[in-house]
C-alpha positions as CSV (number, residue, x, y, z in Angstrom):
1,X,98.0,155.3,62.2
2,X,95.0,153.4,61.8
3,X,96.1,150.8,60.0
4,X,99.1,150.2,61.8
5,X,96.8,149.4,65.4
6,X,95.3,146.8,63.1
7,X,98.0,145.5,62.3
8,X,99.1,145.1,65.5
9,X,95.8,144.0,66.5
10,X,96.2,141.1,63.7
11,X,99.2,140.2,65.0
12,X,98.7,139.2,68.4
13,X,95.7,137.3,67.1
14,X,97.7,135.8,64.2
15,X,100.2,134.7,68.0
16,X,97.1,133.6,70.1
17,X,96.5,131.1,66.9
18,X,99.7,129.9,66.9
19,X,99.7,129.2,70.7
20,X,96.6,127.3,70.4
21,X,98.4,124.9,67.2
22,X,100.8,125.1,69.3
23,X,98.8,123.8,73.0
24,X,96.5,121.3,70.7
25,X,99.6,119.6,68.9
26,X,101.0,118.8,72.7
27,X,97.9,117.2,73.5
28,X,98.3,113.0,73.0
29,X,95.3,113.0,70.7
30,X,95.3,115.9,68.8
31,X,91.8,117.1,66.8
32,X,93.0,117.2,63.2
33,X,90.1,119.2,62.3
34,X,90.6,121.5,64.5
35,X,94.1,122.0,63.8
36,X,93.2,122.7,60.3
37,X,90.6,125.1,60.8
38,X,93.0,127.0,63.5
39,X,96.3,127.1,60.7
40,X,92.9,128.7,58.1
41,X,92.5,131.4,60.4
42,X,96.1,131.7,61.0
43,X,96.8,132.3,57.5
44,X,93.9,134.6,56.9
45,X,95.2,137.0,59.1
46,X,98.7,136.3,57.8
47,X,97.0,138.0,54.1
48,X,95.2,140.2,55.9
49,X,98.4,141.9,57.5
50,X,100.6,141.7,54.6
51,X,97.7,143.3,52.4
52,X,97.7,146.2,55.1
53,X,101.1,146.2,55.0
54,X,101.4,146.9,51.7
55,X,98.8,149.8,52.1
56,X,101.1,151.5,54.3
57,X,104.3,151.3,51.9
């Protein structure tokens, strides 16, 4: 079961992420390095939950 919180718990992270791509890419002059560095994080915690994923299974 404990896994399966932090997966849930990467998930709605991995979601806050792709809100704030999402917000910055709206914004007239978006921050290429920042976008960058948010779609990095993004896709770490995309690993990270299909590594736990495959724990589980």
């Amino acid at each position: 079961m404990a896994l399966d919180a932090r997966i849930r718990e990467l998930g709605s992270r991995h979601q806050s992420l792709e809100q704030a791509i999402q917000d910055e890419m709206r914004r007239p002059y978006a921050d290429d390095v920042k976008l960058k560095e948010l779609k990095r994080q993004k896709l770490r915690l995309k690993e990270e939950i299909e590594t736990l994923r495959g724990q589980i299974h």
